[in-house]
N, C-alpha and C positions, 0 to 999 in steps of 0.2 A: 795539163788538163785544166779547164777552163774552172773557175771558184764560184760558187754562185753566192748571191746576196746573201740569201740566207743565211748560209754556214758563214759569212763573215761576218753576221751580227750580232751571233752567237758567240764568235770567236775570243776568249780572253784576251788574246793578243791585239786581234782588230779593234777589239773594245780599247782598248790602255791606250795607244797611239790615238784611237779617233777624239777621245776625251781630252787627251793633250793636243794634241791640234784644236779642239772647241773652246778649251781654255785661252789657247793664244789668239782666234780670230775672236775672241768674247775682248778679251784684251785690246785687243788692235784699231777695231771697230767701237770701240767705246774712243779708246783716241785718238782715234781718224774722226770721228763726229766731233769731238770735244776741241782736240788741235784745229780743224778749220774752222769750226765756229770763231773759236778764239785768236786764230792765227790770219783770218781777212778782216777781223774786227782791228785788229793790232795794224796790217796792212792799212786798211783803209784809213783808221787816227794818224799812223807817220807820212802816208804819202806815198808815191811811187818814189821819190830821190832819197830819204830818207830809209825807207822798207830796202832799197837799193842798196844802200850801204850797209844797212843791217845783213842783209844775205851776201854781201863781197865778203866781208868778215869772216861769217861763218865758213863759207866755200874757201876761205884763204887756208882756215884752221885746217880745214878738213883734207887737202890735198896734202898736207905731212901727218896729218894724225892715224893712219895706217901703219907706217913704223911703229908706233907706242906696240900696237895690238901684236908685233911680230908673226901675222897671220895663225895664231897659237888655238884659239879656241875650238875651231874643228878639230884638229890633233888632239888636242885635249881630250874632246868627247870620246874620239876614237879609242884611244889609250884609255877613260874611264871603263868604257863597256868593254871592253876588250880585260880589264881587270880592274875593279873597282877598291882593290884593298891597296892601291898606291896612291888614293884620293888626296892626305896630306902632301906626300912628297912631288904630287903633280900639281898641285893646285900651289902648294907653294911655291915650287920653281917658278911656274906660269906667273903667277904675283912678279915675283923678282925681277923675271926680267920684262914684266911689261912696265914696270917702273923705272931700272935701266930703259926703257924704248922710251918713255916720256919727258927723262929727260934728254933725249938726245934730239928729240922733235921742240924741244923749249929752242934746244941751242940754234936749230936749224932756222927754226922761225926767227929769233933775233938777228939772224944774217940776213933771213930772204927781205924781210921788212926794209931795210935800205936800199934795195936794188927795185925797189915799187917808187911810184909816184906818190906815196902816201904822204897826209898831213901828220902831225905829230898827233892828234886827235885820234885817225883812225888807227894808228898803231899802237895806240892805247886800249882802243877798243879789239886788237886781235891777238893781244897778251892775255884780256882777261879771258876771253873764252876759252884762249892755251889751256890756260891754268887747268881748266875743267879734264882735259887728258891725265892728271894723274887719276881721278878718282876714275876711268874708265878700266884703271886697273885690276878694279873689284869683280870686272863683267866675268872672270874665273868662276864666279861662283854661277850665273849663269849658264855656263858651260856647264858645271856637274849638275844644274836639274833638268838639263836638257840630255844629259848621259842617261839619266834614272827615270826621262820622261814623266818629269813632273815640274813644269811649266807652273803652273798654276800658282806656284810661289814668285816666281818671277812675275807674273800677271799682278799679283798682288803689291808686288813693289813700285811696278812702272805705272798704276792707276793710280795709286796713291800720290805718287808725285806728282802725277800728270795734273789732279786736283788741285794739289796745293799750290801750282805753278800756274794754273790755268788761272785761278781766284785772285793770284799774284798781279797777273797779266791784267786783270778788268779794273785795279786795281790803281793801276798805272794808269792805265786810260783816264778811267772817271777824275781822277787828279792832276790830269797834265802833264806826268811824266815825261822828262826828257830819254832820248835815244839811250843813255849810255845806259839808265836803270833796267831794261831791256835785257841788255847785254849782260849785268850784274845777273839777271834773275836764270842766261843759262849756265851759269855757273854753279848755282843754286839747284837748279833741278838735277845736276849729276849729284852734288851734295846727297840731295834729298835720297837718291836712288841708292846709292851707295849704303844710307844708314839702314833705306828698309832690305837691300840683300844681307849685310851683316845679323838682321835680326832674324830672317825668315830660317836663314842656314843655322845659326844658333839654336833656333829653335826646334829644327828638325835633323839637323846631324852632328852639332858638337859647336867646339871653339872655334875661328881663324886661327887664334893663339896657338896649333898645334901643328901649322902650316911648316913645313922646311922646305930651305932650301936645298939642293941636290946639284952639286955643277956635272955631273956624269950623266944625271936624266935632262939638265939644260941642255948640254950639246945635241943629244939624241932628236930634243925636241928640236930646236933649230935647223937640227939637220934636216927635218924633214918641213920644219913651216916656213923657211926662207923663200922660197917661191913664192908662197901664198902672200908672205907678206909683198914682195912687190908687187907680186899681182895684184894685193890690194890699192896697193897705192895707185898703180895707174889703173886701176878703177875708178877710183877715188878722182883721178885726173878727169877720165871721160864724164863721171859726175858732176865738174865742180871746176874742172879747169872753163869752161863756156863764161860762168858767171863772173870769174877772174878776167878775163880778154877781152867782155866787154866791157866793165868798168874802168881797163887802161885803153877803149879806143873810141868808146861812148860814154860811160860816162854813169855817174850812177841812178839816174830815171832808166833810162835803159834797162839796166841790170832788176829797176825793179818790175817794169814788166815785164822781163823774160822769170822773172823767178815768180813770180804770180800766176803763170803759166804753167813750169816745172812742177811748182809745190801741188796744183791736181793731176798733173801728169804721173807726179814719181810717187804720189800718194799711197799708190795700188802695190808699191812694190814690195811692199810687206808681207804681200799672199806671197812671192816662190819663198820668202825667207822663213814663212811661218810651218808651212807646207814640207818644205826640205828639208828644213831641221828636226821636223817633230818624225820624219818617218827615215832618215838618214839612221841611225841605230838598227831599223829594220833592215836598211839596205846590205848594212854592214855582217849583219848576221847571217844573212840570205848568199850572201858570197861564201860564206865559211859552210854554208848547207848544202848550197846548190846554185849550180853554173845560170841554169834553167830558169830557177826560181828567181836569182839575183838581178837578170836580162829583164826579167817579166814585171818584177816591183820600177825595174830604171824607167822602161815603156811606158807603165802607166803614170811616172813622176814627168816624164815628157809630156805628155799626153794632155795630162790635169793642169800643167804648167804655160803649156803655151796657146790650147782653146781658152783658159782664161782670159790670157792675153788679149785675144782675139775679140770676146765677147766684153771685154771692157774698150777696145779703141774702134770700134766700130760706132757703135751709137756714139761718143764722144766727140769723135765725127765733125759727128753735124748740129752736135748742140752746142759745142767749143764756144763760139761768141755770146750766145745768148746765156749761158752760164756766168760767161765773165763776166758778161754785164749787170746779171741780180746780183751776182757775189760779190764784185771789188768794185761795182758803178765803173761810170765812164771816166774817171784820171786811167784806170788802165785798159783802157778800147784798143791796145795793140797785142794782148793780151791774149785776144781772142783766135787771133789769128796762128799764134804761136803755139796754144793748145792741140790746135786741128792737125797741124804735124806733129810736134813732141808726143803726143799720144800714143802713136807708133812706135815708140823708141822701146815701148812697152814688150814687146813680142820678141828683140832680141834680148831684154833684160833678163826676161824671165826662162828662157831659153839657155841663157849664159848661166841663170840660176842652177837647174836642171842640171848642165853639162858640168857643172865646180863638184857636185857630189859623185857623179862618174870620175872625174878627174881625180880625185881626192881617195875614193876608194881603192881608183888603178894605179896610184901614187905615179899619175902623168905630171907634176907642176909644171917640170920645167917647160914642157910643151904650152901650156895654159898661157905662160909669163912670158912666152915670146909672143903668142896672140894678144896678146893685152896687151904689150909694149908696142908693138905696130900700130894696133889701133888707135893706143893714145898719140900715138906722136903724129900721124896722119889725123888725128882729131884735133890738135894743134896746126898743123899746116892747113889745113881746110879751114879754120877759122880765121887765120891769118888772110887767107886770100879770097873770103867768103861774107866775113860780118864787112869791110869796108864797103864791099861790092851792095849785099842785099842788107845789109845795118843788123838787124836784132834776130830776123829771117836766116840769115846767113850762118849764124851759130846752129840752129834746126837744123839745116841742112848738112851741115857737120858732123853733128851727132850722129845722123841718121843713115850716111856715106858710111861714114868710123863704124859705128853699130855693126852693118850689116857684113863687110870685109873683114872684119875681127873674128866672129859669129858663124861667118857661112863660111865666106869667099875664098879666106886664105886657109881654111881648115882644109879644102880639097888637097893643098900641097903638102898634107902631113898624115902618112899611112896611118898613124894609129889613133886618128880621127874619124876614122872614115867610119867606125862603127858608130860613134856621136851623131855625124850625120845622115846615118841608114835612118837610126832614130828620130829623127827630127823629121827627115820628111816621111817616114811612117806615121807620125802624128797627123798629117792633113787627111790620111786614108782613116781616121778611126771613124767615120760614120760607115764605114763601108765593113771595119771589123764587127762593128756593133750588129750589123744586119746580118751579117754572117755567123755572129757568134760569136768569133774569135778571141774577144778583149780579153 
């Protein structure tokens, strides 16, 4: 039976969720304005070959630092709301072994670093940012105010840093700052975060100090987040391996206009993350209620997930060059070009977003982690045979190939897909349920 507005405005329920959701895009959008102001001012002071190497760096860390997280934190949530009086012994484990996964990503990175063309310099520069993986250890406690949907603590920790790092940032500038103080300051802002999650949780639910470990609920968890963690990873790769391949085949100007580009492309991608997490507890709930019900929240998480998509890479379009140009000036005028496709990449993200909370609630991983292993590695061969051919182009087109056969293509070959993708292209039909009624 169709809900009408009304009654869901009313709703204490609709109300909890839509507040937490308003706290996170209040959050988001305060640091989506803040980070790009401060983040093409930073681009534009280092340069394209500079800004280049500063984002290889980062993207080098970032393809091992999904093991640390052991794909834990959705599990977590689930297991919170699911029983909320094992909060120590989950949140401790979780701790445990996302510490164990940090340092096994230390060990990993001091091997892969010799097997790159790096200078001694930049392998200086992809240690410190390492470092910053243990304190992501704490994102646990994020996890439990997203169980209890109360965000807003968490909103309050990532603003605050965001300030203190952003002031850091201009900081730099105005005194001439060399690249590596850069690199120092993101080590500093997981610091930062870290200190304000310990305070918030302190203040509103007790000690860390009373955190245990539990090897009996470790395995349980693993059992069920080993998927997700590789899935993360070669997520992590379809993210991040592009920016890596072309700074071993171009060079790093290159890598810094193709990330000049990414960085307003991948900016939006906060909406499925903010969107799916604040109403994913709903989701959860609605399974345990109703078959009916739990189908009818997934559709409209499709629905609201991928017209976004749509209504952010359409106009971007056709503004993509004239953007770059007021934003980063002309050193990045290739920039512009790269926007106009990356943009797209947008509608299978947030679509993949959508379908991880189906996945996750149907406990499909392993189905998930074979479609994200193909992708990435056909995201890897495509760029191999792609950026030589079309240079910085060639990577886009990578993506965008990888994207869509990961997402769509190869899902047709997996029966307990097929309901993902009823849904998915149900979503192109909603102007027509809207008229109808039916939403």
């Amino acid at each position: 039976m169709p809900i009408s507005f009304q009654y869901m405005l009313h709703h204490p329920g609709f109300l909890k969720y839509f507040m937490n959701i308003s706290w996170l895009f209040v959050e988001k959008l305060f640091r989506l304005f803040l980070g790009l102001l401060v983040g093409i001012w930073v681009a534009r002071y280092l340069g394209p070959s500079q800004f280049g190497l500063f984002n290889y760096v980062i993207s080098f860390v970032s393809l091992f630092a999904a093991f640390a997280a052991f794909g834990l934190d959705g599990i977590v949530i689930r297991e919170l709301v699911r029983d909320v009086s094992k909060i120590d012994k989950l949140l401790g484990t979780a701790f445990g072994l996302k510490i164990l996964g940090a340092m096994i990503v230390l060990g990993m990175l001091l091997v892969a670093v010799d097997c790159t063309s790096n200078d001694r310099f930049t392998n200086l520069l992809v240690l410190i940012v390492a470092s910053s993986i243990f304190f992501q250890s704490f994102n646990v406690i994020d996890a439990y105010f997203q169980s209890v949907v109360l965000s807003r603590y968490v909103v309050f920790a990532n603003m605050i840093s965001s300030l203190m790092v952003s002031f850091l940032k201009i900081v730099l500038i105005m005194t001439h700052a060399p690249l590596i103080t850069f690199v120092w300051v993101v080590l500093l802002e997981s610091i930062l975060l870290v200190l304000g999650f310990i305070y918030f949780y302190t203040k509103t639910k007790g000690s860390i100090f009373t955190w245990r470990f539990d090897r009996a609920t470790a395995l349980i968890l693993l059992k069920d987040s080993w998927p997700i963690m590789l899935s993360g990873f070669v997520i992590s790769i379809h993210l991040k391996i592009d920016q890596v391949m072309i700074k071993e085949l171009l060079g790093s100007e290159s890598v810094g206009q193709y990330a000049a580009a990414v960085r307003l492309s991948e900016v939006w991608y906060f909406v499925p993350l903010i969107i799916s997490s604040s109403v994913y507890p709903a989701i959860i709930n609605a399974q345990i209620l109703s078959t009916e019900l739990y189908y009818q929240r997934l559709q409209r998480l499709y629905d609201m997930l991928i017209w976004t998509a749509l209504v952010i890479a359409l106009p971007m379009t056709f503004i993509a060059p004239w953007l770059i140009d007021v934003l980063y000036g002309n050193a990045y005028h290739q920039a512009g070009n790269i926007l106009m496709l990356h943009i797209w990449s947008g509608v299978f993200v947030f679509f993949g977003t959508a379908r991880h909370k189906w996945v996750l609630s149907q406990n499909l991983q392993r189905y998930e982690i074979f479609l994200d292993v193909i992708s990435a590695l056909l995201n890897i061969i495509l760029n191999i045979i792609l950026i030589p051919r079309y240079g910085v182009l060639g990577a886009v087109y990578a993506t965008l190939l990888s994207y869509f056969l990961g997402s769509i293509g190869l899902s047709i070959f997996i029966k307990e897909f097929h309901i993902s993708l009823k849904m998915f292209f149900k979503t192109f039909l909603l102007p027509v349920r809207l008229i109808r009624g039916n939403y």
